[in-house]
OpenMM code with the backbone's topology and positions (N, CA, C; nanometers):
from openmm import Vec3, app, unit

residues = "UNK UNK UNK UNK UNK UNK UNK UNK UNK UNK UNK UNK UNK UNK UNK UNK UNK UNK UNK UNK UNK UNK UNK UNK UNK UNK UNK UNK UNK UNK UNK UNK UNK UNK UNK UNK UNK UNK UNK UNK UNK UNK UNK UNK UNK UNK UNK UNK UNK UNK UNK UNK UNK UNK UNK UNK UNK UNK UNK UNK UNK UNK UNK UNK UNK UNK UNK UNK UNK UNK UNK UNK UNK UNK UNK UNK UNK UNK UNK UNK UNK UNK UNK UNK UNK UNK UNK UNK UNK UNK UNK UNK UNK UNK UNK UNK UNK UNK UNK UNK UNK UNK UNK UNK UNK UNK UNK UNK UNK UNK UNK UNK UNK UNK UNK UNK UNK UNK UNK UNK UNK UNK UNK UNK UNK UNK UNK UNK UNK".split()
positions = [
    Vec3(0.5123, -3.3799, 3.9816),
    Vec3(0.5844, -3.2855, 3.8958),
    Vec3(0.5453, -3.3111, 3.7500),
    Vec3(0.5393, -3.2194, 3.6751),
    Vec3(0.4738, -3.2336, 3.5655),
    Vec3(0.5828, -3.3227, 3.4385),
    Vec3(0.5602, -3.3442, 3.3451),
    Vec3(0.6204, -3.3942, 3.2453),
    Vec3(0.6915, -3.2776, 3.1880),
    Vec3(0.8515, -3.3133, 3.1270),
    Vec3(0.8831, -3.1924, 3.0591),
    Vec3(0.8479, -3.1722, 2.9283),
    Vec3(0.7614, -3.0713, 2.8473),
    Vec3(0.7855, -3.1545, 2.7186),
    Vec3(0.8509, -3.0696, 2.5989),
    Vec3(0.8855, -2.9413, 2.6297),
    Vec3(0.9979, -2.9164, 2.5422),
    Vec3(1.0853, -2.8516, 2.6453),
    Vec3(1.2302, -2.8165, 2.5808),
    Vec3(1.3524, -2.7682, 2.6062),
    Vec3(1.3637, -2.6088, 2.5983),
    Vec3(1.3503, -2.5271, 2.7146),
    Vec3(1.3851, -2.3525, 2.7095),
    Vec3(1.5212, -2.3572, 2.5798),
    Vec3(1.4554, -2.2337, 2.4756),
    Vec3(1.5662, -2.2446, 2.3884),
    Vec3(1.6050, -2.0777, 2.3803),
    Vec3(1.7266, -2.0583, 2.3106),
    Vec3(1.7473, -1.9287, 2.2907),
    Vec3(1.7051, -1.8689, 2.1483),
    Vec3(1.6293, -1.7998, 2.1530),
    Vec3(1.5895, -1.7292, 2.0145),
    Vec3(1.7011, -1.7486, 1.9060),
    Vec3(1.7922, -1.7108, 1.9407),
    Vec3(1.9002, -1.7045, 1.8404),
    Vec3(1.9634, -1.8365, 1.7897),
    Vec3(1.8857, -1.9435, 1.8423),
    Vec3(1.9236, -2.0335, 1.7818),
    Vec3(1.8265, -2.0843, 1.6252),
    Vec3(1.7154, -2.0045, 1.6565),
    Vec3(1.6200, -2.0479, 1.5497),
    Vec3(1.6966, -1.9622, 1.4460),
    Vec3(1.7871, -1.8452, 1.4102),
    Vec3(1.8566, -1.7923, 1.3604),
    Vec3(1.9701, -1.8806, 1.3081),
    Vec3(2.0326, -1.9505, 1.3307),
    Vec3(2.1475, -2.0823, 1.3275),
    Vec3(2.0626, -2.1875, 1.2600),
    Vec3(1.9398, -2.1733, 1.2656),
    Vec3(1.8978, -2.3137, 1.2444),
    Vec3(1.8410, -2.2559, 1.0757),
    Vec3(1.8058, -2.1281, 1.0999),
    Vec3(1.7747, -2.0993, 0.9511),
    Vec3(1.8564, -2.0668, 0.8282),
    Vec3(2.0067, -2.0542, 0.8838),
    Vec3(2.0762, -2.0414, 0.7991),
    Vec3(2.1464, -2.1939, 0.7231),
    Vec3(2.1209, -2.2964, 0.8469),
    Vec3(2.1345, -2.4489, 0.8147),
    Vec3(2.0514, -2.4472, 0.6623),
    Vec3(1.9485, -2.4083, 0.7271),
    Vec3(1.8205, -2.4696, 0.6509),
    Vec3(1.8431, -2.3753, 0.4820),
    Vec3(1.8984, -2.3203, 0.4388),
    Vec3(1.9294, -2.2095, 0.3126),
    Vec3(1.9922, -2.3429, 0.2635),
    Vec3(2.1013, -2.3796, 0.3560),
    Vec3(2.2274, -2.4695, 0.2238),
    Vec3(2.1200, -2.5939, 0.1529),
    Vec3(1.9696, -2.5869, 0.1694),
    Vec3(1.9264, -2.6838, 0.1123),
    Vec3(1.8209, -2.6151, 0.0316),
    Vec3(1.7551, -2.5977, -0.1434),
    Vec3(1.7137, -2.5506, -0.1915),
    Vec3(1.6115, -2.5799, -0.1943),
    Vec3(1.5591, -2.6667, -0.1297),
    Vec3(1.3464, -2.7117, -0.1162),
    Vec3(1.3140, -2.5868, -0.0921),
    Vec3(1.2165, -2.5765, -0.1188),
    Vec3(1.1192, -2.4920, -0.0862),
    Vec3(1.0876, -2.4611, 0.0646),
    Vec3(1.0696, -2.6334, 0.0964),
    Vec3(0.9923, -2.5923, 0.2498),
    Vec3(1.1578, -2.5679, 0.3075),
    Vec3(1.2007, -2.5878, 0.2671),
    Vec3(1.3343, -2.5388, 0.3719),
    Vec3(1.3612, -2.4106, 0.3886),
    Vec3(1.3372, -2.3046, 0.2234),
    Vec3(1.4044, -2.1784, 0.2409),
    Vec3(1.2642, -2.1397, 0.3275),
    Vec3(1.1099, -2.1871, 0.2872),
    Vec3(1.0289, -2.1033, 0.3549),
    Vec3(1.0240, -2.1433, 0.5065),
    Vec3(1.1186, -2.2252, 0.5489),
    Vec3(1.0915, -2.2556, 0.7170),
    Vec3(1.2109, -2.1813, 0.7458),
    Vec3(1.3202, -2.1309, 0.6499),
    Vec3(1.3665, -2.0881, 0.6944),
    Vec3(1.3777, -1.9573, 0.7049),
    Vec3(1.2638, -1.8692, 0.6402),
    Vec3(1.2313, -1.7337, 0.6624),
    Vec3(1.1382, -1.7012, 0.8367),
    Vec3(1.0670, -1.8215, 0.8533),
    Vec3(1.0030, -1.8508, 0.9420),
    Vec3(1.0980, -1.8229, 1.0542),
    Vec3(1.1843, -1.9010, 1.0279),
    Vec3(1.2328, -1.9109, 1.1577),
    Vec3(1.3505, -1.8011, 1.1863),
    Vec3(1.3924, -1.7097, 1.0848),
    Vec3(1.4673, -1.5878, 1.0643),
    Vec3(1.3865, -1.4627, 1.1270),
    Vec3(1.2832, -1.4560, 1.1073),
    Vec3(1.1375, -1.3545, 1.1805),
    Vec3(1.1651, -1.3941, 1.3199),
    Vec3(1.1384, -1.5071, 1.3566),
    Vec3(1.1094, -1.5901, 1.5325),
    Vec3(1.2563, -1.5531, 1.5661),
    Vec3(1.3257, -1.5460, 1.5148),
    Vec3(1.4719, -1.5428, 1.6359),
    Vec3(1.4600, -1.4006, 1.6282),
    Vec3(1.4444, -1.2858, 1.5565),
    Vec3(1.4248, -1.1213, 1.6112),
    Vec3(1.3335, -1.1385, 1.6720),
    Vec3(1.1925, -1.1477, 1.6806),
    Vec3(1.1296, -1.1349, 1.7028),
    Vec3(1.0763, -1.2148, 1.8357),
    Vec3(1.1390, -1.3196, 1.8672),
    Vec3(1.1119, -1.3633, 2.0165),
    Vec3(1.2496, -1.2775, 2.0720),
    Vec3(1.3590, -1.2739, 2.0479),
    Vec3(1.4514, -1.2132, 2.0885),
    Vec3(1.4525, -1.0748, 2.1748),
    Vec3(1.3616, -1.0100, 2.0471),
    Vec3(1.3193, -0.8916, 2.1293),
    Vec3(1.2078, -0.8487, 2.2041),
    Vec3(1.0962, -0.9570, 2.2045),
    Vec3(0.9961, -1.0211, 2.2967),
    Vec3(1.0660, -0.9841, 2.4305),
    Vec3(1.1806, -1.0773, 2.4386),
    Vec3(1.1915, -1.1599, 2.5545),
    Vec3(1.2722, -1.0605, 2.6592),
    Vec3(1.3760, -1.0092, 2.5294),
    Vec3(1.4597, -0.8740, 2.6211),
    Vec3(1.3587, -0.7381, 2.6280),
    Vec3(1.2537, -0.6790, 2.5460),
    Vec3(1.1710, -0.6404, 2.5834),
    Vec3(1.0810, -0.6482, 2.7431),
    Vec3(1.0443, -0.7258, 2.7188),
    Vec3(0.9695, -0.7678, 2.8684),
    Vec3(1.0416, -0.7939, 3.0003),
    Vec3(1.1768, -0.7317, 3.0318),
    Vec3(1.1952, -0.7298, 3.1397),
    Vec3(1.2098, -0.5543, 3.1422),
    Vec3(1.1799, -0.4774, 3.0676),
    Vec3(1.1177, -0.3036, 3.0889),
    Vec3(0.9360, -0.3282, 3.0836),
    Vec3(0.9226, -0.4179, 2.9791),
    Vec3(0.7589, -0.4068, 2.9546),
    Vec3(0.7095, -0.5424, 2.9858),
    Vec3(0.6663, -0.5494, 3.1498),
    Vec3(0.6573, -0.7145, 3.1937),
    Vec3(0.5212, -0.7321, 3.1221),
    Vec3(0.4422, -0.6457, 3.0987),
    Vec3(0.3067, -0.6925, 3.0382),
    Vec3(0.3696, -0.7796, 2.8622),
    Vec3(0.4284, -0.7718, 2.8044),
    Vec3(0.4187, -0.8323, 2.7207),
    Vec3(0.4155, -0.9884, 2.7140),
    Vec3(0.4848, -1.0634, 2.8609),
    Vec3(0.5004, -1.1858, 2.9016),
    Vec3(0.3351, -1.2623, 2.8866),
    Vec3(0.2475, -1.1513, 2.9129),
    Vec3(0.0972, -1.1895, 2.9455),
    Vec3(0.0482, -1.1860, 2.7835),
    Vec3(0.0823, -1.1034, 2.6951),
    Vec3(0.0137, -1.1510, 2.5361),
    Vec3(0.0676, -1.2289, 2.4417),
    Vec3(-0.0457, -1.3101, 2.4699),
    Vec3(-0.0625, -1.4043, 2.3779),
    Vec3(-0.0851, -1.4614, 2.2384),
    Vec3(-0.1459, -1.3391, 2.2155),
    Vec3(-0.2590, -1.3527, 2.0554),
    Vec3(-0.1459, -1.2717, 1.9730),
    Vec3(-0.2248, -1.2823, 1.8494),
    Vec3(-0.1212, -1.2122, 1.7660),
    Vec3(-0.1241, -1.0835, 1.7795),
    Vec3(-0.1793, -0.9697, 1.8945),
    Vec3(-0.1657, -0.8456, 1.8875),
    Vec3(-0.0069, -0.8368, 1.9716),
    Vec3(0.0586, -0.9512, 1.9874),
    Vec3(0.2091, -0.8946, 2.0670),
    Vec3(0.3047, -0.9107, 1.9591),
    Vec3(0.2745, -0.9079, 1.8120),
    Vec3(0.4034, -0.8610, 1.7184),
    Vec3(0.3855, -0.7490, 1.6839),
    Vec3(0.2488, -0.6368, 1.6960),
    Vec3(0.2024, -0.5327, 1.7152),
    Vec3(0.3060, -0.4507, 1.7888),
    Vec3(0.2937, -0.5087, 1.9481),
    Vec3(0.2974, -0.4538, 2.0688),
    Vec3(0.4644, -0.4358, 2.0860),
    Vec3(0.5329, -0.5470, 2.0390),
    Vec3(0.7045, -0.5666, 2.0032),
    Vec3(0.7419, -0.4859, 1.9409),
    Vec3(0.6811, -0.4752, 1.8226),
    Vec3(0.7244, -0.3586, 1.7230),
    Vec3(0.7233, -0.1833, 1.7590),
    Vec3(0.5931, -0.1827, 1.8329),
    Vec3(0.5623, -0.0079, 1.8838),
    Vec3(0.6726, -0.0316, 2.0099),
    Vec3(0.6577, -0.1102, 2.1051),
    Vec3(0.7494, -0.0955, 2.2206),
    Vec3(0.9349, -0.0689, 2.1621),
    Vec3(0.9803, -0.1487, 2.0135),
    Vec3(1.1322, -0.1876, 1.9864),
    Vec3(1.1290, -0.0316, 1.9183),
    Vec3(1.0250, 0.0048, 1.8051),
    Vec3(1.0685, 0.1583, 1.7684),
    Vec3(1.0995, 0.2412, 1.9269),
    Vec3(1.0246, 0.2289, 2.0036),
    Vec3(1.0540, 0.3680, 2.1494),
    Vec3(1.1826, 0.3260, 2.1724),
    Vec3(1.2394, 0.1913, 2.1830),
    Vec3(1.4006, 0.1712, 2.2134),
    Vec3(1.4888, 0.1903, 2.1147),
    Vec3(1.4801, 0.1762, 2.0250),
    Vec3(1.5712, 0.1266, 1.9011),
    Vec3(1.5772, 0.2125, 1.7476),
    Vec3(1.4488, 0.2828, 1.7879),
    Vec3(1.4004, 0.3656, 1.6688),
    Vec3(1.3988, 0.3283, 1.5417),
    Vec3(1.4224, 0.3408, 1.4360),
    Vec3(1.3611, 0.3463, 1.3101),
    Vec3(1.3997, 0.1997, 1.2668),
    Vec3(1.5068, 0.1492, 1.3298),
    Vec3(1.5582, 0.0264, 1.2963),
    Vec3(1.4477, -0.0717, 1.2976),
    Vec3(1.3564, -0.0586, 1.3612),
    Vec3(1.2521, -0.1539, 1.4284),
    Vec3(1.1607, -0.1654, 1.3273),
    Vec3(1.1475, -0.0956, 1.2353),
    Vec3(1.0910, -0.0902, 1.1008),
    Vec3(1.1193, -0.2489, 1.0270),
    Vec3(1.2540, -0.3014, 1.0576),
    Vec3(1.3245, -0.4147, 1.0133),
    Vec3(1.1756, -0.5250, 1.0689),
    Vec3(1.1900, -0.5255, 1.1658),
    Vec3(1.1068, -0.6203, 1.2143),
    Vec3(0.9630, -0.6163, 1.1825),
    Vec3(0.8979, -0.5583, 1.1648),
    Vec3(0.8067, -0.5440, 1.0866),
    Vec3(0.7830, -0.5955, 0.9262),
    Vec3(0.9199, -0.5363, 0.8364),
    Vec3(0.9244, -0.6097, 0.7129),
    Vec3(0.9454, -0.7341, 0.7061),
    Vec3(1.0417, -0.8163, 0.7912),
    Vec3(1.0540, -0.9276, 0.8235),
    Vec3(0.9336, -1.0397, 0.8778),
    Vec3(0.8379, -0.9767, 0.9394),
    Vec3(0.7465, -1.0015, 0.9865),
    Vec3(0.6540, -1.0586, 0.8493),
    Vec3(0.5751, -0.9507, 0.8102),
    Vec3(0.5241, -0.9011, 0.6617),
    Vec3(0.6335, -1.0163, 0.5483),
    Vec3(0.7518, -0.9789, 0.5063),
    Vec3(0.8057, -1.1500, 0.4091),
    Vec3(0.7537, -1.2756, 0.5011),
    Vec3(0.7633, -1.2746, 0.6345),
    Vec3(0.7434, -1.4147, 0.6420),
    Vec3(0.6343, -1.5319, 0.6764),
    Vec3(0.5003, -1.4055, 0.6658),
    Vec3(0.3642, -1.4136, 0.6138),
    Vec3(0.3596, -1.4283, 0.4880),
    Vec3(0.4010, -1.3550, 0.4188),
    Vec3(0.4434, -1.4439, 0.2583),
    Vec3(0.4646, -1.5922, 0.2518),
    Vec3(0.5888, -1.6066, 0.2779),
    Vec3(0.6723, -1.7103, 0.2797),
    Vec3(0.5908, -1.8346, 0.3651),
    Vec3(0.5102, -1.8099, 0.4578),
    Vec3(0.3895, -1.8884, 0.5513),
    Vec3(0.3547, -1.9215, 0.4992),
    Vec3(0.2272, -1.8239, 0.4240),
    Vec3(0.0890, -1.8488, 0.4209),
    Vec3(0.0843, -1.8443, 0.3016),
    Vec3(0.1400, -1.7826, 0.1694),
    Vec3(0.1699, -1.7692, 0.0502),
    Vec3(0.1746, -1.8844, -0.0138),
    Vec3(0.1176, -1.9954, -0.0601),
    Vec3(0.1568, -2.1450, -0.1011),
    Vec3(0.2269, -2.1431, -0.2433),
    Vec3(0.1544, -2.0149, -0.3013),
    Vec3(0.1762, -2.0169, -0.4200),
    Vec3(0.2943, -1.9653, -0.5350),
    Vec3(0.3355, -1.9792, -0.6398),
    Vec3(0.4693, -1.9333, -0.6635),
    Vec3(0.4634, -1.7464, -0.5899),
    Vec3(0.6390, -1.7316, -0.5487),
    Vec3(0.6258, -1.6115, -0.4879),
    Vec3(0.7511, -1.5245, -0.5515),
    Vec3(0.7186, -1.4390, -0.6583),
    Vec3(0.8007, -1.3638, -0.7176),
    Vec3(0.8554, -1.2093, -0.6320),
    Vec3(0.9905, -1.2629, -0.6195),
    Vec3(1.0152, -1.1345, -0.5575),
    Vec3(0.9696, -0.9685, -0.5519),
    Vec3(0.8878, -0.9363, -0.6853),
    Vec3(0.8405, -0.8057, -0.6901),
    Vec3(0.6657, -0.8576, -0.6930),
    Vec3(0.6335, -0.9104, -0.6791),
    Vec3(0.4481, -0.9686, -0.6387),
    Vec3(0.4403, -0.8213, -0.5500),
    Vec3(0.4388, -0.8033, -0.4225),
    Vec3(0.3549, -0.7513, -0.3360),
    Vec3(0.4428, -0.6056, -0.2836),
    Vec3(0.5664, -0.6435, -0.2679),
    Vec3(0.6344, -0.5924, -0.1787),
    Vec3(0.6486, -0.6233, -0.0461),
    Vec3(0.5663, -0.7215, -0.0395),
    Vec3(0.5999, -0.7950, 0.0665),
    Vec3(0.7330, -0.8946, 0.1066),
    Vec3(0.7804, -0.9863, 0.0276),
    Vec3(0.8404, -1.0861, -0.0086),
    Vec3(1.0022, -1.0134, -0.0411),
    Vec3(1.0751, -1.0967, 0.0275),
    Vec3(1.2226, -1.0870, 0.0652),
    Vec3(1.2735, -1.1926, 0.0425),
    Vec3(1.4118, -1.1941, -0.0214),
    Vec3(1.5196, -1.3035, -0.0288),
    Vec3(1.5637, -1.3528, 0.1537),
    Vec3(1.5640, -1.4762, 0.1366),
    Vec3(1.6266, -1.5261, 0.2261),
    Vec3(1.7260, -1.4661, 0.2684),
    Vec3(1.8005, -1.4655, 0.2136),
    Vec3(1.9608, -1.4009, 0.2360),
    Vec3(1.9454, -1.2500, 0.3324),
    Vec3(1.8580, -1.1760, 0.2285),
    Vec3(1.8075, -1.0254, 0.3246),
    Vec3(1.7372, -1.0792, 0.4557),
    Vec3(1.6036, -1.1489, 0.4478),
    Vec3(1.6318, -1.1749, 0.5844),
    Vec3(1.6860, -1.2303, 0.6961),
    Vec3(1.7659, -1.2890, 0.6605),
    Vec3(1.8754, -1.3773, 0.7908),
    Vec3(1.9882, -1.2740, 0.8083),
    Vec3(2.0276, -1.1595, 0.6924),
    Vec3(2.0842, -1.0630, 0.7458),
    Vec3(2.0014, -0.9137, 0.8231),
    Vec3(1.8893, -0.9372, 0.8155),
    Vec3(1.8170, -0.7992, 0.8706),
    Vec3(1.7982, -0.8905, 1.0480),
    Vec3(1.7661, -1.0215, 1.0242),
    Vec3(1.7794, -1.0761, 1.1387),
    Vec3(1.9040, -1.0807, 1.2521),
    Vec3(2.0071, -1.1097, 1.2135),
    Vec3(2.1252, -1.0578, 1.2918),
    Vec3(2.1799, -0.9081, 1.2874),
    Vec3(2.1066, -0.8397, 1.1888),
    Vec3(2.1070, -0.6438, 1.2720),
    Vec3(2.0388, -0.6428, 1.4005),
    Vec3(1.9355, -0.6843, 1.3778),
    Vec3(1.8187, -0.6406, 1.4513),
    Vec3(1.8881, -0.7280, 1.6089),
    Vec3(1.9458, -0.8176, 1.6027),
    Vec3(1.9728, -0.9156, 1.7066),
    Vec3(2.0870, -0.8455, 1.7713),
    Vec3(2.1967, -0.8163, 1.6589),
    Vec3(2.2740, -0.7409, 1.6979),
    Vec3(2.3198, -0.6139, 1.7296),
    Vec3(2.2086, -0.5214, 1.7312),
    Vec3(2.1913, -0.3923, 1.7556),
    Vec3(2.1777, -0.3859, 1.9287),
    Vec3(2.1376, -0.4984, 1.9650),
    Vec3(2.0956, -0.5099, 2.1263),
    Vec3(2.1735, -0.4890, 2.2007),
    Vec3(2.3012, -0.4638, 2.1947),
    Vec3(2.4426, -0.4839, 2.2982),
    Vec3(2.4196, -0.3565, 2.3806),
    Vec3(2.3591, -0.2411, 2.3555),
    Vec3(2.3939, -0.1388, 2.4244),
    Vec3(2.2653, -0.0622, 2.4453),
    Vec3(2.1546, -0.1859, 2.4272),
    Vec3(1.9679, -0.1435, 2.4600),
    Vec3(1.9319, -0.1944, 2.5604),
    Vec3(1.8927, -0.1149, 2.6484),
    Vec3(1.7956, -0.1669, 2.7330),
    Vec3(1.8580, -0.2147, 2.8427),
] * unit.nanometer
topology = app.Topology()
chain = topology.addChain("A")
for resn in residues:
    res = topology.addResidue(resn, chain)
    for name in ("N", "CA", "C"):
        topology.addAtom(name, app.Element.getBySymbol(name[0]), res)
């Protein structure tokens, strides 16, 4: 039997874990915690996704935040737009090393907006799918 080596978690906990991570003003904290505000919508709706669209279980690469997004607009409609911007700040907030002024790109979002676009998007699910 194989070794275990991580723990099945619930998306929505990386959501809990990013709002931990705000009450501390580092840097790498607010930007892990945009990180991880994107990953809880966004595996969330991965995961409840793919029991209508089992092919998504099979992609791997980065064309399945693509594939999440076109599949969550056909369910959810315009809302799904959220996930996308969220997506887009937290490629900022990633890969961005450098100072990141809220009006730079239009890319780039306050923490605060996204940990609340993150529990819409989470919480819009009660009556999808």
């Amino acid at each position: 039997m194989p070794q275990e080596l991580y723990k099945a978690i619930n998306p929505v906990d990386y959501l809990s874990y990013a709002e931990t991570l705000i009450s501390d003003d580092q840097t790498c904290c607010q930007r892990t915690a945009a990180d991880r505000a994107y990953y809880a919508a966004f595996l969330f709706w991965r995961n409840k996704l793919a029991t209508k669209y089992p092919e998504l279980r099979s992609v791997t690469d980065a064309k399945v935040h693509k594939i999440v997004c076109e599949k969550l607009k056909i369910e959810i409609g315009s809302l799904a737009n959220d996930l996308r911007i969220l997506r887009d700040a937290r490629n900022e907030a990633t890969y961005n090393t450098d100072l990141i002024y809220l009006s730079d790109n239009g890319r780039a979002c306050h923490i605060n907006y996204m940990i609340s676009a993150a529990k819409k998007l989470i919480g819009c699910s009660t009556n999808k799918l």
